[in-house]
C-alpha positions in Angstrom: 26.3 84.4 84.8 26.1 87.8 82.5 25.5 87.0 79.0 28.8 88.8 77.8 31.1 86.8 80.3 33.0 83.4 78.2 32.5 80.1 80.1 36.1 79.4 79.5 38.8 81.7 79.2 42.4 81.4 78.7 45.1 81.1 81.7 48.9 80.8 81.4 50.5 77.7 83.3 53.7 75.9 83.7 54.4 72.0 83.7 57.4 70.3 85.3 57.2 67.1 83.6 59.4 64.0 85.0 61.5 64.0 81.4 63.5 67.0 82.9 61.0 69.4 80.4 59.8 72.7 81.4 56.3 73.3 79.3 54.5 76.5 79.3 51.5 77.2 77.4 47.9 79.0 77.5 45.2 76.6 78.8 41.2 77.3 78.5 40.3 76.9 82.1 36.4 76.7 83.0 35.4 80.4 84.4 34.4 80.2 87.7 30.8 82.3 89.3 31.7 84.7 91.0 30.0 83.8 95.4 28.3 86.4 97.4 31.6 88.1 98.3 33.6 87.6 95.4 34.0 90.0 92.0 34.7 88.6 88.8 37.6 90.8 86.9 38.3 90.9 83.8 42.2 90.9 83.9 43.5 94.5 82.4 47.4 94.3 83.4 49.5 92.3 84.5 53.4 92.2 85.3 56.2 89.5 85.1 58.2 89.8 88.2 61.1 88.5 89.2 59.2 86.4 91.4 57.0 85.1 88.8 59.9 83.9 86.5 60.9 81.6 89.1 57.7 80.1 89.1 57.3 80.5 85.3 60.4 78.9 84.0 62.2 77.8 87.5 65.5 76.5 86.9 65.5 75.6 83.7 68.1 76.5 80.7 66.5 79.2 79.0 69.4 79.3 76.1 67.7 75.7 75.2 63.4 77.5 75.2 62.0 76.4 71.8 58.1 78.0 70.7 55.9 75.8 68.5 51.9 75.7 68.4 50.3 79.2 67.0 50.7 82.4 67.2 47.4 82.3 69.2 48.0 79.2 71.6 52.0 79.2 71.7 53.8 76.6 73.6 57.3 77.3 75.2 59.4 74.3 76.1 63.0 73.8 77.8 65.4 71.9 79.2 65.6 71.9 83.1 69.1 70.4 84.2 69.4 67.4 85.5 70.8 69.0 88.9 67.7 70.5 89.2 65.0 68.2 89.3 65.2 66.6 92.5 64.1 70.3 94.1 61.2 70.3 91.5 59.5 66.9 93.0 56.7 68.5 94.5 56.0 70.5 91.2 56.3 67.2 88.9 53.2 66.6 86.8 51.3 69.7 88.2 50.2 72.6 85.5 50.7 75.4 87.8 48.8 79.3 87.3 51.5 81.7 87.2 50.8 85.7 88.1 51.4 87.5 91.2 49.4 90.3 91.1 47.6 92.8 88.1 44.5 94.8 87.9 41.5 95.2 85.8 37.6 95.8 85.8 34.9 94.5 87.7 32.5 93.0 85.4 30.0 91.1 87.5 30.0 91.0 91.3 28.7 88.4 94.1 25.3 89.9 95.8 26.8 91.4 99.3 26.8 95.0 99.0 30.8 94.9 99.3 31.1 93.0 96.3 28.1 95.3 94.8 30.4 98.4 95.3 33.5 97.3 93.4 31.0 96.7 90.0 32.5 98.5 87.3 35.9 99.7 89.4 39.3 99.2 88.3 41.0 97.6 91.2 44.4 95.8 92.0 44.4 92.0 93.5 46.9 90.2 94.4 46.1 86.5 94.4 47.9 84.5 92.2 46.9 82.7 88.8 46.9 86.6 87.3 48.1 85.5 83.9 44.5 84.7 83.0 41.9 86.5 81.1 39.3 86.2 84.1 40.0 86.1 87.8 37.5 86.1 90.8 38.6 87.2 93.9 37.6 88.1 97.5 35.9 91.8 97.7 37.9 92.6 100.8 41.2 91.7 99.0 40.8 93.9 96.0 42.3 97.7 96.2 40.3 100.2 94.7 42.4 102.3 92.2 41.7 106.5 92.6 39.6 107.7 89.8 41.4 108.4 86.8 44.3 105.0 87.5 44.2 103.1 84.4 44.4 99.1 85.5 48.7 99.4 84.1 48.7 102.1 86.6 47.9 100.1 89.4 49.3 96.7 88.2 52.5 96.4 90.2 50.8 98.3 93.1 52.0 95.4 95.4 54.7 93.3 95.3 57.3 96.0 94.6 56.2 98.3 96.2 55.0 96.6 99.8 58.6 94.7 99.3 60.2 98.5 99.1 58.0 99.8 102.1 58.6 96.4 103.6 62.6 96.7 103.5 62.5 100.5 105.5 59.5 99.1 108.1 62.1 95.7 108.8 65.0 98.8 109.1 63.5 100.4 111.7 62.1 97.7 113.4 65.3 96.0 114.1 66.9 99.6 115.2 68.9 100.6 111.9 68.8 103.8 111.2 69.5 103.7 106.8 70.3 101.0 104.5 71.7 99.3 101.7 70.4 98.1 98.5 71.7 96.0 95.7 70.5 95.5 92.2 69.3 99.0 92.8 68.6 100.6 89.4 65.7 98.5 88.8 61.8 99.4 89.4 61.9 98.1 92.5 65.3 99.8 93.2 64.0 103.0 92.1 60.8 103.5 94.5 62.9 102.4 97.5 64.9 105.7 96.5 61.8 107.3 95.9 60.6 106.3 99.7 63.9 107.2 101.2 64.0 110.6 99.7 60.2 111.9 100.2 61.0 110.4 104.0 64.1 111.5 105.2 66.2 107.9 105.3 69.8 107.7 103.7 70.1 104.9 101.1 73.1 103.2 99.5 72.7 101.9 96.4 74.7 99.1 94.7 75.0 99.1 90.7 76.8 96.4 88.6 77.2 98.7 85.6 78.1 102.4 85.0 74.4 103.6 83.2 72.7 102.0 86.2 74.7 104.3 88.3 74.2 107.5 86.0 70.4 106.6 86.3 70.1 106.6 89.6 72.1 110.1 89.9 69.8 111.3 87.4 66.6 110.7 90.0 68.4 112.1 93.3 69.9 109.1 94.3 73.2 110.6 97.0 75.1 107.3 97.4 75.5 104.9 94.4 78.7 102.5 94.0 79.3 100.5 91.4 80.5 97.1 91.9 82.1 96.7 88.5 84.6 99.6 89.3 88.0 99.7 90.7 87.6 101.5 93.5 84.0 99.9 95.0 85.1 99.0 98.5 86.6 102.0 99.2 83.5 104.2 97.7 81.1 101.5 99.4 83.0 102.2 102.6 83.0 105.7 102.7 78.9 105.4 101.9 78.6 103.5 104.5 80.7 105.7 106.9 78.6 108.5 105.8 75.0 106.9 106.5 75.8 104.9 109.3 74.2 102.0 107.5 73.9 98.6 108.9 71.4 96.4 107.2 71.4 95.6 103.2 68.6 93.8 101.3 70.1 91.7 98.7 68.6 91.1 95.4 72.1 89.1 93.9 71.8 86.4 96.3 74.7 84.6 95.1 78.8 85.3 94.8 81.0 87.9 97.1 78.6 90.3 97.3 76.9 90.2 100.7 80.3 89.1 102.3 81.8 92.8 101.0 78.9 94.7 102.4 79.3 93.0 105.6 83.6 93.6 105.4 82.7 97.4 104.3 80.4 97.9 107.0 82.6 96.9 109.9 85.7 98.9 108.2 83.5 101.8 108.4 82.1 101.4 112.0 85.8 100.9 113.2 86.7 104.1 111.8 85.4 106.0 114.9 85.9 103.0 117.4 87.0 104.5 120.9 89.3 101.1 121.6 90.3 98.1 119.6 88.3 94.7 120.3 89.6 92.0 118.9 85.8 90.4 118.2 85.0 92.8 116.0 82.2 95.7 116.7 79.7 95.2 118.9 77.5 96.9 116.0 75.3 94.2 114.1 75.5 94.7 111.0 72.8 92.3 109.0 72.3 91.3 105.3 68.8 89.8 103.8 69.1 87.7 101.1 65.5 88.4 99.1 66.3 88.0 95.1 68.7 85.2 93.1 70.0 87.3 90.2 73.0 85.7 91.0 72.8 81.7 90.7 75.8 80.8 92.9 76.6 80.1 96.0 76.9 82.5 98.4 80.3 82.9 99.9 80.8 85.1 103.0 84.8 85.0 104.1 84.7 86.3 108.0 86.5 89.4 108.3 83.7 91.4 110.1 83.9 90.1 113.5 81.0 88.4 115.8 78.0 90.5 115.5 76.4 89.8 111.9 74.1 88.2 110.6 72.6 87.1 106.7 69.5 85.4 106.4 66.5 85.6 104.0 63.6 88.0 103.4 60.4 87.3 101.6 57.3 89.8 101.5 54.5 87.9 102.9 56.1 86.3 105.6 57.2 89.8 106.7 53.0 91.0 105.8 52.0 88.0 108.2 54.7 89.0 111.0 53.7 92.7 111.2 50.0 92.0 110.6 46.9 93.5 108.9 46.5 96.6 110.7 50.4 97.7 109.7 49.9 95.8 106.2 46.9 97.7 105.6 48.7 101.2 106.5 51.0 100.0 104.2 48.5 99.5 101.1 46.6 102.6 101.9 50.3 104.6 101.4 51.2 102.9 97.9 47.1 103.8 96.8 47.7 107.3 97.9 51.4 107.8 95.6 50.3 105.1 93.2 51.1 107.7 90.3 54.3 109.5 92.2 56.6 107.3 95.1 55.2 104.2 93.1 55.0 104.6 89.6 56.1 101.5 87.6 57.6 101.9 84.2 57.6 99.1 81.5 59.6 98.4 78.6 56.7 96.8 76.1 53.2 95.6 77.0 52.1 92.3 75.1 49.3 90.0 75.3 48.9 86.3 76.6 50.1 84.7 73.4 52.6 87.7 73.3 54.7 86.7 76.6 55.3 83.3 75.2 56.8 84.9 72.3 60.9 84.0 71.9 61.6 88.0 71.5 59.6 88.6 74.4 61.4 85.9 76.6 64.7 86.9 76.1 63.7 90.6 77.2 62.4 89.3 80.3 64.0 86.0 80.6 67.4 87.9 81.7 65.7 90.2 84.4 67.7 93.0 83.5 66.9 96.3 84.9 65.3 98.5 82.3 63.6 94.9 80.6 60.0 94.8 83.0 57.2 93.3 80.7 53.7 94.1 81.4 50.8 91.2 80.4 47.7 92.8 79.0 45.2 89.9 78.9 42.7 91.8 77.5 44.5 92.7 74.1 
């Protein structure tokens, strides 16, 4: 072990425990030596995703978090509703790593010359347990960032943008020919418009406020409807009319608001429909659930005829369908506009301790577009 590298080192983690409490504080965890084909980074950036607050805080009541211990080793607690725990069983008692994905530097490295090669590289991993000071990893999973990519570059080189490249591969692969996206103004939102533009593919965009809209007009964004205003059916429909889209990726989850798409999408296919059937078009018309911004149920009323379909969509089961050779061709593209198609914008960096802050959970807590947090272990 180098000299200069802790034995222990700090590490975020969450704890279900069977009182209906959510606990979340930072743990010294033993620092593990790096084997022959591992590195051993030193964790430079990390972001809080959507996906990671479910993991973070999972259902629980965040209008009820409280902070105690100190400002070095803060402790977040809350109340989980009593609804809820029967779905947490399996997490009950378990002080779980939290992190999707970050990047930072290779300090040490395992003795195969492919571990060897990444000493003293800033790369991008994603593996899990990122909210850590210290993370080894497999050589072969870590992405090299271009010379001149600072680790808060290349730290959300993976999840949002594989799940925007992943949404336009799952497009053409079931034979649409554009699509529709919801939630749309947020980072995620904004490099799938970024995609769509540099490659030729029309996108609708769903807003829930006015500025969200205005934002996406402001980066070349064509077709943005707000579902807050009067007229959204109508404008959705005539969007969808106009792009021929059939397949939406939906980041809400819950309410009306993949039932409408599906509703708009048949009104507008049935405005050139030679002859009248009276099962609908033959067109199907498909909507992936992929986000839960919106905690409620989902409620589809059936005005769209026979061919549809809603179902869920998750990144890595989608990586493991299309395999390495197409998710590798993906990763290669994202390293190559890592500064352009998928530049990630933050709205404060803060340390460890500084994520558990109460400020800093209510910025992120909400998942508002505009409020992405980036983790700097290092700081």
């Amino acid at each position: 072990m180098n000299p200069s590298i802790p034995t222990t080192a700090l590490q975020l983690r969450s704890l279900v425990k069977a009182d209906g409490s959510l606990q979340i504080s930072l743990e010294p965890t033993p620092v593990p030596v790096p084997g022959a084909d591992e590195v051993f980074i030193q964790v430079q950036a990390t972001p809080i995703n959507p996906s990671d607050i479910g993991l973070l805080f999972g259902p629980a009541d965040l209008s009820t978090v409280t902070v105690s211990g100190s400002a070095q080793l803060p402790v977040v607690t809350a109340r989980i509703p009593d609804g809820a725990m029967p779905g947490l069983a399996a997490r009950l008692g378990q002080s779980m790593p939290v992190g999707n994905e970050g990047a930072g530097l290779v300090v040490a490295a395992g003795a195969s010359s492919a571990a060897q090669a990444l000493l003293g590289r800033t790369v991008a991993v994603i593996g899990g347990a990122m909210y850590a000071q210290y993370r080894v990893m497999p050589a072969a999973q870590c992405l090299p960032l271009p010379a001149g990519t600072t680790a808060a570059e290349g730290a959300s080189c993976f999840v949002n943008p594989l799940t925007a490249l992943g949404m336009v591969e799952t497009m053409k692969r079931e034979g649409h020919t554009a699509l529709v996206h919801t939630a749309a103004a947020s980072n995620l939102g904004q490099m799938l418009n970024r995609i769509c533009q540099k490659d030729g593919i029309d996108l609708v965009n769903i807003v829930r406020k006015p500025e969200q809209a205005e934002l996406l007009r402001g980066i070349g964004a064509k077709h943005v409807c707000d579902s807050s205003a009067p007229g959204f059916m109508d404008a959705l429909t005539d969007a969808l009319a106009s792009t021929g889209a059939t397949i939406a990726f939906d980041a809400t989850g819950g309410g009306t608001l993949a039932g409408q798409i599906l509703q708009c999408m048949e009104v507008a296919i049935n405005r050139n429909a030679k002859e009248y059937s009276r099962y609908g078009s033959a067109v199907h018309k498909q909507v992936y659930l992929y986000g839960a911004l919106d905690t409620r149920p989902t409620e589809i009323r059936r005005t769209f005829g026979m061919a549809w379909g809603v179902g869920g969509w998750l990144l890595f089961p989608f990586l493991q369908k299309i395999g390495p050779d197409a998710t590798q061709a993906l990763r290669e593209r994202v390293a190559a506009e890592l500064k352009t198609t998928f530049a990630s914008h933050y709205a404060r960096t803060v340390s460890l301790a500084g994520a558990l802050s109460a400020d800093a959970i209510a910025l992120y807590g909400q998942r508002h577009t505009g409020a992405k947090v980036l983790i700097d272990p290092s700081m």
